[in-house]
Structure formats: structure tokens, C-alpha cells
C-alpha positions in Angstrom: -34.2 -21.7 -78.1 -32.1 -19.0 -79.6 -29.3 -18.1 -77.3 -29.5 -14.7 -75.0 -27.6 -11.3 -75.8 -24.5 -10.3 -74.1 -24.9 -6.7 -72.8 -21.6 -6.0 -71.3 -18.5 -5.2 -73.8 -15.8 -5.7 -71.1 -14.2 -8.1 -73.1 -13.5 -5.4 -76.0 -15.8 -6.9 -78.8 -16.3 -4.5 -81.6 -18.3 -6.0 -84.3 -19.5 -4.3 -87.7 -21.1 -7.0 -89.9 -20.6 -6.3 -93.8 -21.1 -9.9 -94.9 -24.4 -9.8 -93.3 -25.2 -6.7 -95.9 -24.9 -8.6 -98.7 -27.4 -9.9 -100.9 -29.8 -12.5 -98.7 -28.8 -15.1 -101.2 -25.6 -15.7 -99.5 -26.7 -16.4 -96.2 -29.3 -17.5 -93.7 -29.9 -15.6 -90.2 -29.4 -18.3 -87.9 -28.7 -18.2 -83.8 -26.3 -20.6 -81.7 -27.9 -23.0 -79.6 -27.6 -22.8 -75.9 -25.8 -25.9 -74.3 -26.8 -27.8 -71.1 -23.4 -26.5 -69.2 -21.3 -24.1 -70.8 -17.3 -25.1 -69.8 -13.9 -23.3 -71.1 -11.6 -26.2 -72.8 -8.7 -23.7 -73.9 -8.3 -19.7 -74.1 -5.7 -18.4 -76.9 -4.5 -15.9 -75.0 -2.0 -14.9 -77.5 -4.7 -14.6 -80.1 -7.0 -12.3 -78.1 -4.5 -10.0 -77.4 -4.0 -10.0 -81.3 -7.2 -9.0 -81.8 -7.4 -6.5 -78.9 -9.5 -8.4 -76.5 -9.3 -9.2 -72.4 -8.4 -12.1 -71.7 -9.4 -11.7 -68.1 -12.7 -10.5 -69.4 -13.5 -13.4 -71.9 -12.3 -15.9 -69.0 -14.6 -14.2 -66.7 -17.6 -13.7 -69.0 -17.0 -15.4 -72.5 -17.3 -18.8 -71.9 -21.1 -18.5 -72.8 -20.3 -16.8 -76.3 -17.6 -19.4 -76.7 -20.0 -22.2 -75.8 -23.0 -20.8 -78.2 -25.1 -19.5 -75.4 -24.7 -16.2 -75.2 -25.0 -13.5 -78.4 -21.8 -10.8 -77.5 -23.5 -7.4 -78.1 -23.2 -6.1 -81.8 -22.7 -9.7 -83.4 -25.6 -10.4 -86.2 -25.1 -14.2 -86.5 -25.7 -15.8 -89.9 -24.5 -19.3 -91.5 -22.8 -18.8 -95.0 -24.1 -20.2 -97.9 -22.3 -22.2 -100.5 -21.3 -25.0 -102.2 -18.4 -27.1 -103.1 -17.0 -30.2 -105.5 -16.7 -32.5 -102.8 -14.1 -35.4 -104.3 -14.9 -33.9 -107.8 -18.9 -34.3 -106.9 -20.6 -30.8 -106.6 -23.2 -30.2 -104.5 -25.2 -27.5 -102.3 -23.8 -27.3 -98.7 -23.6 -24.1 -96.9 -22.7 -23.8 -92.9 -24.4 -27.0 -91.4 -22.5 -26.3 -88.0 -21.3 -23.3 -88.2 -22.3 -19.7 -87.3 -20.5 -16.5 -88.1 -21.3 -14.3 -85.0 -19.8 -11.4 -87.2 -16.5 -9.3 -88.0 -14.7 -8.3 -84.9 -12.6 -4.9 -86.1 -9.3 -4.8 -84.1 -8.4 -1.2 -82.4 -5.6 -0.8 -85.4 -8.9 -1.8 -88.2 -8.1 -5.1 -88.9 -11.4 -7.2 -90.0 -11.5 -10.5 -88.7 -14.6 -13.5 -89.0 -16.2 -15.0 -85.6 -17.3 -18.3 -86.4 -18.5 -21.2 -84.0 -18.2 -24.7 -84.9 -20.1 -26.8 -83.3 -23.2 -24.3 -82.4 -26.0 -26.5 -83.1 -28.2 -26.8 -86.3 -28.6 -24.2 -89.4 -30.7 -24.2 -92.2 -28.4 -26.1 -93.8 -27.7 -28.5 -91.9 -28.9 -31.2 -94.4 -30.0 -33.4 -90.9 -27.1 -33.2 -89.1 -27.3 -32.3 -85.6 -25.2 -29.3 -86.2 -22.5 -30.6 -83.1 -19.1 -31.2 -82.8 -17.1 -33.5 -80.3 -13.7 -32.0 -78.5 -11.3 -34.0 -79.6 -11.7 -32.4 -83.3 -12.2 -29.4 -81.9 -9.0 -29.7 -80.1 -7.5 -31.0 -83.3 -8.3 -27.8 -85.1 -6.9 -25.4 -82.3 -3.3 -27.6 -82.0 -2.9 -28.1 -85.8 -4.0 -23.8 -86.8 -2.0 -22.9 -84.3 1.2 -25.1 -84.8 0.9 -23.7 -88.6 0.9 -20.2 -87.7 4.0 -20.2 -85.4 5.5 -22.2 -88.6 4.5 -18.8 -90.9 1.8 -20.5 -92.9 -1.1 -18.2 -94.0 -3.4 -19.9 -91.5 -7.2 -19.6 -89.9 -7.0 -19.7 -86.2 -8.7 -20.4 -83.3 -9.8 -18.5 -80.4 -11.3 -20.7 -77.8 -12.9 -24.2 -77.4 -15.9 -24.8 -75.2 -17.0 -27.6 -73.5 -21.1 -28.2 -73.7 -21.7 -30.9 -71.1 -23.6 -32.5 -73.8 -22.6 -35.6 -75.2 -22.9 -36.1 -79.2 -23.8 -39.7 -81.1 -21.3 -40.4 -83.6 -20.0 -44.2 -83.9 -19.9 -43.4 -80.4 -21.2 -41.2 -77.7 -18.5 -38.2 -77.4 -18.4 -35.0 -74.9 -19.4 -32.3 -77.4 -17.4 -29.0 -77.7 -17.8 -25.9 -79.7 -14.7 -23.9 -81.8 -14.4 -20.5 -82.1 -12.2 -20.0 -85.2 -11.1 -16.5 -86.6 -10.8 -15.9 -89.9 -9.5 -12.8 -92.5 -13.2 -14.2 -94.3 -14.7 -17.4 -94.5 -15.5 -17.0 -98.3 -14.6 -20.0 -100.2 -14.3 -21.1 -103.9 -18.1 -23.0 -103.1 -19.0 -19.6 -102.4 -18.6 -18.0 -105.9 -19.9 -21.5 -107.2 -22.9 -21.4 -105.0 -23.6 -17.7 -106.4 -23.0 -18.9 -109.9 -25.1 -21.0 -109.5 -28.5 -19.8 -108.1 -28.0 -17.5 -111.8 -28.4 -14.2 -110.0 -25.5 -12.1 -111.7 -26.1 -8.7 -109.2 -25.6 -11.3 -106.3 -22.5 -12.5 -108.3 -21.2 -9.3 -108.9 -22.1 -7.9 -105.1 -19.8 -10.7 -104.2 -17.2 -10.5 -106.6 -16.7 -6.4 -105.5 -16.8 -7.7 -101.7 -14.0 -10.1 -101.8 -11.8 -7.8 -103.7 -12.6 -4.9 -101.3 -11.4 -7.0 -98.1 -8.9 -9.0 -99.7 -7.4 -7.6 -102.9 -8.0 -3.7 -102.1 -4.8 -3.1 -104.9 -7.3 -4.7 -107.6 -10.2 -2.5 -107.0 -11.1 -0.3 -109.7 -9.5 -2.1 -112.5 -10.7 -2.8 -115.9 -12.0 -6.4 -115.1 -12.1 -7.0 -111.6 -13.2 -11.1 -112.2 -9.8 -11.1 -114.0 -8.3 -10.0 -111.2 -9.1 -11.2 -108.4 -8.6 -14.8 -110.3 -5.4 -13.8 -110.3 -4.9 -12.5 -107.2 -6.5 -16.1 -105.7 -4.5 -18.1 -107.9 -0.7 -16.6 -106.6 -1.8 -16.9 -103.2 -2.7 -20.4 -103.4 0.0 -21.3 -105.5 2.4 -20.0 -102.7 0.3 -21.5 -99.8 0.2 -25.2 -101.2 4.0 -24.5 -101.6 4.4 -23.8 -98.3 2.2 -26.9 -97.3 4.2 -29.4 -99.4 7.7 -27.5 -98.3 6.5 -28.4 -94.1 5.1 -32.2 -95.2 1.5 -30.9 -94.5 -1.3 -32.4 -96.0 -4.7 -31.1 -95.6 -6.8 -34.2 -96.5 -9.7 -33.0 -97.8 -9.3 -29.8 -100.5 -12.6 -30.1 -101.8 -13.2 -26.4 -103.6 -15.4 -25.2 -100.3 -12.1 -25.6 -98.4 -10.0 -23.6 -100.3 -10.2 -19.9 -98.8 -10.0 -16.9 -101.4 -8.2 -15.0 -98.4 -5.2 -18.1 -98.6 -5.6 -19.0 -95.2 -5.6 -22.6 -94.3 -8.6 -23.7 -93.5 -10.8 -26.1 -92.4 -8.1 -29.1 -90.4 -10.3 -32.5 -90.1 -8.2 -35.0 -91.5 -5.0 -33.6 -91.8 -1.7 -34.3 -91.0 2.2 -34.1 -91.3 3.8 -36.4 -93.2 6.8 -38.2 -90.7 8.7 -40.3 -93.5 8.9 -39.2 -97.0 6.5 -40.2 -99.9 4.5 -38.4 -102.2 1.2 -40.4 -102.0 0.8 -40.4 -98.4 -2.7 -40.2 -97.6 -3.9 -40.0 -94.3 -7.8 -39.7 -94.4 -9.8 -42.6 -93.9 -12.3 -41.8 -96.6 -9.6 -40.6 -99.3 -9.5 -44.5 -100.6 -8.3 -43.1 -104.2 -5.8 -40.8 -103.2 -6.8 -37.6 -104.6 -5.7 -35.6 -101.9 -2.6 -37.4 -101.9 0.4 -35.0 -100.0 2.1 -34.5 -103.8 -1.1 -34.3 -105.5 -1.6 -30.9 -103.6 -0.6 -28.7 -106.1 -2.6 -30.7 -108.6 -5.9 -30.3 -106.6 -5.1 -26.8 -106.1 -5.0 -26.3 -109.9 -7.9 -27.9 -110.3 -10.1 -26.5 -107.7 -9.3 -23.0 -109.4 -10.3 -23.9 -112.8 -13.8 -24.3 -110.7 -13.3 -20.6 -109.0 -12.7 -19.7 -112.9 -15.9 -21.3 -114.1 -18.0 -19.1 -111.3 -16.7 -16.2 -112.6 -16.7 -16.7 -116.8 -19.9 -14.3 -116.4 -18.2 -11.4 -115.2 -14.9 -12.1 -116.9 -16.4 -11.1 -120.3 -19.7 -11.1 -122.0 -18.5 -13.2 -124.5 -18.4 -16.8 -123.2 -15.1 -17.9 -126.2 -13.5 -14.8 -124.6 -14.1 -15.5 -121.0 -13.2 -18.9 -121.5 -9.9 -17.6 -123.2 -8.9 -14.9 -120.5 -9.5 -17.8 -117.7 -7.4 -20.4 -119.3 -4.8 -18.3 -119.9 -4.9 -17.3 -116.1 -5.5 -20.7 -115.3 -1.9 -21.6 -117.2 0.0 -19.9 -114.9 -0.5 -22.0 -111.7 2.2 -24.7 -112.2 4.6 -21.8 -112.9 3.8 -20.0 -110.5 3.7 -22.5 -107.8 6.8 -23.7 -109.1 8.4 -20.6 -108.3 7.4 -20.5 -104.7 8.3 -24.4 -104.3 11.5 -23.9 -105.5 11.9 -20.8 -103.6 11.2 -22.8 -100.6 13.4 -25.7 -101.3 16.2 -22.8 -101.3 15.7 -21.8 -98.5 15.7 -25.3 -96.6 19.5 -26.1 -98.4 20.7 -22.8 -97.7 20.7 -21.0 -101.0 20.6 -17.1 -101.6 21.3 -17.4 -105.3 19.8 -19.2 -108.0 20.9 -21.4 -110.4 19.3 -23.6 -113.0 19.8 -26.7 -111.6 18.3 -26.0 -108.3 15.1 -27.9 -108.6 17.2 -30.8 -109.5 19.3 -30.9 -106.6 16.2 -30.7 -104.3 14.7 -32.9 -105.9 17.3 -35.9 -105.7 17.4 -35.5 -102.3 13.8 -36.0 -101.9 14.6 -39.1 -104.0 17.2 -40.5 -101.6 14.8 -39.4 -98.5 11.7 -41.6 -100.2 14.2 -44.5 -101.0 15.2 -44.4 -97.7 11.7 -44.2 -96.2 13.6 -41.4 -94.2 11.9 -39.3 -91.8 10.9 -35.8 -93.8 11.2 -33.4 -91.0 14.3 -35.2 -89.6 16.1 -35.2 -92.9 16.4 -31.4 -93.6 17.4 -30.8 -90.1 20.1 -32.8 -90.5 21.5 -31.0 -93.5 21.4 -27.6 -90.8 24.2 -29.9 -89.1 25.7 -30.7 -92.0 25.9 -26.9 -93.1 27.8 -26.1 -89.5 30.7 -28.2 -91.3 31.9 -28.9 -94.6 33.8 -32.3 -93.5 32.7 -34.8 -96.0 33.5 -37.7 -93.3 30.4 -36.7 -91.3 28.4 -37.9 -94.5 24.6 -37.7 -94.5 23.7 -41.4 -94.4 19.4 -42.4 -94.5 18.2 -45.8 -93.9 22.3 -47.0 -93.8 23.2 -45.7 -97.2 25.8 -42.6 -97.1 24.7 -39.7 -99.7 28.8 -38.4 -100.0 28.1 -38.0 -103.8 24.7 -35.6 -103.2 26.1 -33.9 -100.3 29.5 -32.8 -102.5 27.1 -31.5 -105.2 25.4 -29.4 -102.5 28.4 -28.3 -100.4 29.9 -27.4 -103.5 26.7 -25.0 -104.6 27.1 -23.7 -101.0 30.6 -22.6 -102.1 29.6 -21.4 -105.0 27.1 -18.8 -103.9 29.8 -16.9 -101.8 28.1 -16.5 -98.4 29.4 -17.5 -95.0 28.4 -20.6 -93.3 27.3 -18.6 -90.6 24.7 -17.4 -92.6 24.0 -20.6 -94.2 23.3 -22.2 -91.3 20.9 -19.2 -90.2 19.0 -19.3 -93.3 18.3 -23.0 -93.1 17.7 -23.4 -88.9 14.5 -20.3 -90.1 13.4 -22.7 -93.0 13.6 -26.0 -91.5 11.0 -26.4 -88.3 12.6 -28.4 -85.1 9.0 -29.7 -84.5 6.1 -30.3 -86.1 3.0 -31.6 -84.8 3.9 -35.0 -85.2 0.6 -37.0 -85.5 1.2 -40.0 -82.8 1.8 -36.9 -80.6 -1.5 -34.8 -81.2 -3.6 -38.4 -80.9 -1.6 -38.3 -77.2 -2.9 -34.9 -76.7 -6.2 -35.5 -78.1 -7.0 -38.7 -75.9 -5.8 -37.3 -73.1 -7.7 -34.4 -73.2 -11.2 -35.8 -74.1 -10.0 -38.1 -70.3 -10.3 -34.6 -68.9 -6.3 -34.3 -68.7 -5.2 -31.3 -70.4 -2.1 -30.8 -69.4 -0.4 -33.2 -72.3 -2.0 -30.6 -75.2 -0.4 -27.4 -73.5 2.8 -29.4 -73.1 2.5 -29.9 -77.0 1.3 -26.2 -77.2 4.5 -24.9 -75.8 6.6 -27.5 -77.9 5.0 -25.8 -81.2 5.3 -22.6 -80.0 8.9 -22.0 -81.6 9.2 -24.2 -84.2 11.9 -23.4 -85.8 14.2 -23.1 -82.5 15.3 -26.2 -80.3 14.3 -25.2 -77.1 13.7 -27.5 -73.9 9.9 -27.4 -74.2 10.4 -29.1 -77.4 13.4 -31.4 -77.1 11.1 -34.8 -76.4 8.5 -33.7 -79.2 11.3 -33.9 -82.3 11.0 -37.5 -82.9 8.7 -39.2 -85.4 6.3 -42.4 -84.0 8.6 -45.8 -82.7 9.5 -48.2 -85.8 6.8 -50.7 -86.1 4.0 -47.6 -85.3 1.8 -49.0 -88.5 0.3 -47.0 -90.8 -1.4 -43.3 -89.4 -5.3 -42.4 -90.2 -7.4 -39.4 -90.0 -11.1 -39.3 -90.0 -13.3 -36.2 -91.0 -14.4 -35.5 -87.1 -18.7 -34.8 -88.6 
């Protein structure tokens, strides 16, 4: 039963659908299915506002869009085709529970995607059922939302409805519906899936697309493939830096979760990393590590020599040259993301200048932090206190063992760089988050919520609202799990 159309436009929708004017390959018309009793989980306010919507209005009359059973007025709802290396594998995939109601424009312009997770089956669905349950659901709107207010190029989410439907998994579970919002929702498996059906014009259609609502600078150039590679490759090369320089792992960068807008997106098994080690995984079916919390980068690099092999067709007529001109793209993603990691690493030990052995200094910290098994967030807050005095008594000391030789190297760089403490200190407080959405805390909020108490996940809400600022909505949220906690795991949340 294909769900009914919304007439009113009280709540300020304004939809104009140019993904659903491309070429027919990319997508499949496809309508939400109407639940048995349509309930409001969460409103982002905030959000809607954002986007120049009522609040009053969507409370009043949205939770039928939100829950899939309503159509708001001017939406054209499609699911996205497209495909992806799924732990190196690639396959065919496409939205199997999502539908993209359309592009909402905000009253300034602004182009955002309406999608719904958790709207019932597609023609892609591959037999799944095409739901979702609400603690996942829930997940996604805690975690997008923590990593915006942290300043990381993030997908967000609107609302999460409640069905009144309950959804097999390994267990029966209330099911629950997402409504995320997007800058696009077109992925590195998109330009493979294009490549790959061997229609260049669709290729091309979407090549000129994505450069038109992401990378308007490149449009018009000589070789547009070439550049919006290149325009792909810095932002994700400053995104993953931003991931590794907050202890964020994403847990499953398979090529149709990396988002040529470079938004996060896509937050089933993630998680933040509490004590320090490169190859913490957190994801239950990640049994070889690949998406490891320091492999990031890695992946990254990888999953954009994929984009690159989607687009050799367009890059030049000559597959030796196109080949060429990608590689030699390609090459510059460990610079580049070296640049912005180290850039971030600045910033979190309070340096303006830069100097050589920057890296370095960063990095042996990290070193005494992993030896220590020394709580990540915890650690770089720390040197904030530090920075307030330069007294070499109140040494930095992890898991017992004082760091007096590391922290003279870095107070002496501080000197060295000529700017007041003051400042210091303010540099570092805006690089180094207070909270983060520890894990054992969002698994409080989660089970709590799916008991029908919400109150524990807008208590976390607030906590992660200022991240970067001790407040007293976040002063019992700063603390990693108790000792003895065991080790943390996600699972994918299908």
C-alpha cells in the first residue's frame, strides 16, 4: 500500500527534486510504507529550524511523513542505486531501506537530501524486509549529532519515528524509521554502479551533477573527472583526519559509505575510541581489522583508488593516460591527509607555528598514551591543564609513569612559538572535546530508550551539545566506562 500525499505545507517543505531528473539508471521510483501506528521518538528542533521548517507544524502534522506514511506535498520519492566494495568484495546494492523523499531547498537556497531509513522494502532490497529497529535508529541521531556540534562534516538527522510494529532480527525489536538529511546521498558505489552498467551518458550525467551541487568552482574546466577526483580526495583526506584527531572510528568504510559531499555518513557500528590504540576495532563482523581506528586513512586511500577506476572513462580517452592522471591524483592522499592530521595535532598541543618536528612530538605522545592504555579523550584534556601552568612539578603522569621529559620538549616548543598562554590554552580547550559520546554511555541511552524511557538520551543530548566547553549538563558524561568494563562491540543494526 503506497503511503497517502500530504496536502498541507504548514510545516514549510519546499521540495525541487533534481536527482530524480537524472538518467533512470540511477534510481528506482519507490513509495514508503505506511506503518500500523505512526509515533514521534525525537524532533531535532535545532535542525529544522536550520532548514527553515516549524517545528510546531512537523510535531503537529509530520509524524506521518517521519514514520513513512504520509508523502509531504512536492517530494518524488525514489531509492538510489549503487554499488559498493563491501570488505574489498564488490557487489550491486542500491537503497534496500531507504527512500529519498527529495531535496528540501532552505529559504536562503541551500539543497539538502530527505531520506527515510527504515521505510519498508525497495527494489533493492535483495529480501530484506526493508525495516529498521529504534535503538540504531537512535544510535544514528546521538552519534550525527554529537559529530556535528564537535565540527565534523557530518550527515544529520531530523526525526525518528516510532511504527508500532515490531521487526525480527535475532530478536523481535520495536521498529522505528530515520529521517536523515544529507548535502547528497551520492556515494563512491554510485559512480561504480554507473561504471558499471557501461552507459557512458549516464556516467557523464552524473559526473556534471555532482560537480554542479558539490564542487560548483570545478565546473567548466578542462577535465571535469580530474577534478572532481580531486576535489573528493582533499575532502576526505581532511574528514578521516578529523575522525582519527576525535578517536572516531566509523566501522564499516566500505566504498558506498564514503560520501563524495565529505559528510559522515552512514553510523552502524561505530564508535569512539576511550583508551588509546591504533587497531581498535569495534564492529562485531570486522574479525580482520580492516577498518581498524589507524587504518582509516588507509581505507580512505583505497576506497578512492575505486572512485578513480569509475571515472578512468571520462578522465581521458586513452586508458595509459587515464590511468596516469588518476595515479598521480591518487599520490597525493597521504600528503594531503598528512597535512590536515598534523594540522589537527597542532591544534590539540597548542601550536600556531610550525616546525619540522611537529609530527614527532605528537606522535610520542600518542606512544606514551598507547603504552599507558591511557584514556584518548582524557589525555589531551589534560595537557589544556597542563598548558594553564608551566610548573614542571604538576607533571603529566598516564598509567603511574610521569612524562617530565615529553612535557619539557612540549612546554619548551610552546615557548618557542611566542604566544601567550592565554591563548594557548584557548586554542587547545576549541581542539580538544570535554565529551564525547562515550560508548558505555550511548548503550545506557539506547537501552533505556527502546524500555520507553527517553529521558537518559536527551540527558546525553544536552551533554553533547557543547562539546568542547565543561558545562554542568556534561560534568557526569566526561569519564570513560569503570576498569574492568571488558572489551566494547558494535553490530551493523540490518
Amino acid at each position: 500500500m503506497a503511503g497517502k500525499s500530504d496536502k498541507k505545507s504548514a510545516a514549510g517543505w519546499r521540495f525541487d527534486n533534481s536527482y530524480a531528473r537524472l538518467p533512470d539508471a540511477l534510481f528506482a521510483r519507490a513509495v514508503p510504507v505506511p506503518v500500523a501506528q505512526p509515533g514521534l521518538a525525537v524532533l531535532n528542533e535545532n535542525l529544522a529550524a536550520e532548514m527553515g521548517l516549524y517545528a510546531a507544524a512537523l510535531r503537529e502534522t509530520g509524524t506521518e511523513v517521519f514514520a513513512g506514511s504520509t508523502v509531504p506535498a512536492g517530494a518524488d520519492p525514489i531509492a538510489q542505486a549503487y554499488a559498493g566494495h563491501q570488505f574489498g568484495h564488490f557487489t550491486n546494492l542500491g537503497d534496500g531501506r531507504a527512500i529519498l523523499l527529495g531535496e528540501h531547498l532552505t529559504p536562503a537556497g541551500a539543497r539538502f537530501d530527505v531520506q527515510l531509513k527504515g521505510s519498508g522494502q525497495t527494489p533493492y532490497s535483495r529480501r530484506g524486509d526493508g525495516r529498521a529497529a529504534l535503538g540504531p535508529m537512535l544510535r544514528e541521531y546521538v552519534i550525527s549529532e554529537a559529530m556535528h556540534a564537535l565540527g565534523i562534516p557530518t550527515t544529520r538527522s531530523l526525526a525518528v519515528a516510532t511504527t508500532g510494529e515490531q521487526i525480527a532480527r535475532e530478536e523481535m525489536l520495536p521498529g522505528a524509521v530515520l529521517t536523515r538529511v544529507a548535502a547528497s546521498h551520492i556515494r563512491v558505489g554510485t559512480f561504480e554502479y554507473a561504471n558499471a552498467i557501461g552507459d557512458r551518458a549516464t556516467l557523464e550525467a552524473l559526473t556534471r551533477y555532482t560537480l554542479e551541487r558539490h564542487y560548483p568552482e570545478s565546473v567548466g574546466v578542462e577535465n571535469p573527472a580530474l577534478a572532481l577526483f580531486e576535489g573528493v580526495l582533499e575532502r576526505q583526506a581532511k574528514l578521516v583526519a578529523q575522525w582519527v584527531c576525535v578517536g572516531f572510528v566509523h566501522g564499516v568504510m566500505n566504498t558506498d559509505n564514503m560520501a563524495l559531499s565529505g559528510e559522515t555518513i552512514d553510523y552502524g557500528p561505530c564508535a569512539f575510541i576511550d583508551t588509546y590504540d591504533p587497531a581498535t576495532v569495534f564492529s562485531s563482523i570486522d574479525r580482520g581489522g580492516r577498518y581498524a581506528y589507524g587504518n582509516q586513512p588507509n581505507i580512505a586511500h583505497w576506497n578512492l583508488a575505486r572512485l578513480a577506476e569509475a571515472l578512468l572513462p571520462l578522465i581521458d580517452e586513452e586508458k595509459d593516460k587515464a590511468v596516469a592522471a588518476a595515479e598521480e591524483t591518487l599520490g597525493k592522499f597521504p600528503e594531503r591527509f598528512r597535512s590536515h592530521y598534523t594540522a589537527g595535532l597542532r591544534a590539540k598541543l597548542g601550536l600556531f607555528s610550525e616546525e619540522d618536528g611537529d609530527l614527532e612530538l605528537a606522535k610520542e605522545f600518542l606512544d606514551c598514551l598507547k603504552g599507558a592504555e591511557a584514556d584518548f579523550t582524557g589525555a589531551f584534556r589534560s595537557l589544556v591543564r597542563a598548558a594553564e601552568t608551566s610548573e614542571l612539578q604538576d607533571a603529566l603522569s598516564f598509567g603511574g609513569t610521569p612524562l617530565r621529559a615529553w612535557q619539557a620538549k612540549w612546554m619548551a616548543r610552546l615557548e618557542r612559538q611566542q604566544r601567550s598562554r592565554a591563548k594557548v590554552v584557548a586554542a587547545m580547550s576549541a581542539a580538544n572535546p570535554v565529551v564525547i559520546p562515550r560508548n558505555h554511555r550511548v548503550e545506557e541511552a539506547l537501552a533505556a530508550a527502546v524500555a520507553g524511557d527517553l529521558s537518559v538520551m536527551h540527558r546525553l543530548l544536552d551533554a553533547l551539545a557543547r562539546p568542547y566547553e565543561a558545562t554542568s549538563a556534561n560534568e557526569a558524561y566526561r569519564d570513560g566506562p569503570l576498569p574492568g568494563s571488558g572489551p566494547y562491540r558494535t553490530f551493523c543494526g540490518t
